[in-house]
C-alpha positions as a Markdown table, in Angstrom:
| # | Residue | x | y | z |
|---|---|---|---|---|
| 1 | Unk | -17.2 | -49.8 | -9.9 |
| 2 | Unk | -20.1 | -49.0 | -12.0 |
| 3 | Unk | -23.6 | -48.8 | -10.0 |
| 4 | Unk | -25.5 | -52.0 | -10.8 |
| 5 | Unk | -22.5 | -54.2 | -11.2 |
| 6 | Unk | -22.2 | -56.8 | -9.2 |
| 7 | Unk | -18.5 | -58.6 | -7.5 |
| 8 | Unk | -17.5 | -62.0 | -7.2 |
| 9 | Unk | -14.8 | -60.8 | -4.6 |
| 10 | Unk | -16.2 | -62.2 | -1.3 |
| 11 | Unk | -15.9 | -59.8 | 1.6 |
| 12 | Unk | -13.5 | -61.6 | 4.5 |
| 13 | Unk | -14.7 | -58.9 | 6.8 |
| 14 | Unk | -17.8 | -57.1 | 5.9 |
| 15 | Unk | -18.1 | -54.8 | 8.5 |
| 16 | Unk | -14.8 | -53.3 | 7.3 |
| 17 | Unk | -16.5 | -51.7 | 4.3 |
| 18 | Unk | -17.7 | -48.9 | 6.2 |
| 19 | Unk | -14.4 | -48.0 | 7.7 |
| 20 | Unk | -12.4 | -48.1 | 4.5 |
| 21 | Unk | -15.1 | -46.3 | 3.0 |
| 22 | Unk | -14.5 | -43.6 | 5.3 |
| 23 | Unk | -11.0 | -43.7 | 5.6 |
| 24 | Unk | -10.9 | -43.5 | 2.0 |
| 25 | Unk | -12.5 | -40.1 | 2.1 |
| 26 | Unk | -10.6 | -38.5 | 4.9 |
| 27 | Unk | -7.7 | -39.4 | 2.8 |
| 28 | Unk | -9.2 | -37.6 | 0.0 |
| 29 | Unk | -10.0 | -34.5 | 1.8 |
| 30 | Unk | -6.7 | -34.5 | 3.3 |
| 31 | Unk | -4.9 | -34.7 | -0.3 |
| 32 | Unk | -7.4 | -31.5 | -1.4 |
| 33 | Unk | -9.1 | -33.8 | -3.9 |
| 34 | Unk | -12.6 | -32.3 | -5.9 |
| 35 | Unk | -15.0 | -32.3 | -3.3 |
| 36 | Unk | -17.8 | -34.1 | -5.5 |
| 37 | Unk | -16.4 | -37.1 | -4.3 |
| 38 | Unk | -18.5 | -36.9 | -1.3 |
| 39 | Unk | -22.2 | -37.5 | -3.4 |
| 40 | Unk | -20.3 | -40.9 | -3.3 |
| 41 | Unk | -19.6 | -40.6 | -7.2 |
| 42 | Unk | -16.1 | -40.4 | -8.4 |
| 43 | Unk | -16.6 | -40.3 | -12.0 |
| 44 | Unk | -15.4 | -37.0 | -12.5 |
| 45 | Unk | -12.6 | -37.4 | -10.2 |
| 46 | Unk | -9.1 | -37.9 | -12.4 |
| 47 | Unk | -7.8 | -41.6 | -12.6 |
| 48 | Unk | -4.7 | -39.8 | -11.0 |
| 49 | Unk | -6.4 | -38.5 | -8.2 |
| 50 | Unk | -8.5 | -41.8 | -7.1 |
| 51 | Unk | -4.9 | -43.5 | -7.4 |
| 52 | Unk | -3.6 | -40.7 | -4.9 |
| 53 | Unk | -6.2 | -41.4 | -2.5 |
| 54 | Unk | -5.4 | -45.3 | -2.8 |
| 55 | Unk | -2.0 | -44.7 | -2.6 |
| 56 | Unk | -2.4 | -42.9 | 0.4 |
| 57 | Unk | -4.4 | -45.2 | 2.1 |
| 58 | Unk | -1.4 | -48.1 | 1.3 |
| 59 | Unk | 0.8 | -46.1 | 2.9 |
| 60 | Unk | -0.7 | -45.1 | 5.9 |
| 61 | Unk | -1.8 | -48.6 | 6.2 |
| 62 | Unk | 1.7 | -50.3 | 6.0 |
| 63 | Unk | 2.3 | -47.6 | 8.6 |
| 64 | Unk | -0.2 | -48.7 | 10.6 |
| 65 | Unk | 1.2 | -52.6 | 10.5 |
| 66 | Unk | 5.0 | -51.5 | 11.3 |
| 67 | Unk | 3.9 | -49.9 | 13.9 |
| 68 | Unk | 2.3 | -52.2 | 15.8 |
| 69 | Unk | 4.7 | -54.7 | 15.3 |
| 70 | Unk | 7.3 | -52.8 | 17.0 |
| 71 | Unk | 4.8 | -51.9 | 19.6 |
| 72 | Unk | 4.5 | -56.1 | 20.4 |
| 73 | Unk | 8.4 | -56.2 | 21.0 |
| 74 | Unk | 9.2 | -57.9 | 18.5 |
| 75 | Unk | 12.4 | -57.1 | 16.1 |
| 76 | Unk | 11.4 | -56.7 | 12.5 |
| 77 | Unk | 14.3 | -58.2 | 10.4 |
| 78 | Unk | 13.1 | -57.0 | 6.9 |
| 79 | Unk | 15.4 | -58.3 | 3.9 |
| 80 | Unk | 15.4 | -57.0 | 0.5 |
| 81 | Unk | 15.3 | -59.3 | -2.0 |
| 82 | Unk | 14.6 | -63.5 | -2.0 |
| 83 | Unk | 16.9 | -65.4 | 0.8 |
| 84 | Unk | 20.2 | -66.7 | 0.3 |
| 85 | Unk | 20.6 | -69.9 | -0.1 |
| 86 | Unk | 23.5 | -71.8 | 1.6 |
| 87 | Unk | 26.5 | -72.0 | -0.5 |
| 88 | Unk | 26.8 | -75.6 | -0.4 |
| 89 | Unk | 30.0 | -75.9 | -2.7 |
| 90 | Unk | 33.7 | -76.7 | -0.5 |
């Protein structure tokens, strides 16, 4: 985002900001991405790489949630696709 733009997007936990902020650059430093990320511009930065770091961060996120669903004890039953409807025909 542009500096001096402002958001409509409401922030459901503010304090998270800073965390993904820095999470956002250990992921880049991790991935080897153009250090001059860390003035806290990314304008020179390719659209591929910012999309890396994002990507990333998804991942290691939905990581993140799997695992501590198993950790509760509860069995993840994931399906792929919408669920089956009952085949109501005899």
């Amino acid at each position: 985002m542009a500096l001096g733009s402002g958001s409509s997007n409401t922030k459901v936990i503010p304090q998270a900001i800073q965390a993904m902020n820095q999470f956002k650059y250990e992921v880049a430093t991790e991935l080897g991405i153009n250090p001059e990320y860390k003035t806290g511009y990314w304008g020179n930065i390719s659209s591929r790489e910012c999309g890396a770091v994002g990507g990333h961060m998804v991942r290691r996120m939905i990581a993140a949630a799997e695992q501590s669903l198993i950790g509760q004890g509860g069995q993840v039953n994931f399906r792929g696709g919408f669920p089956q409807e009952p085949n109501t025909q005899a």
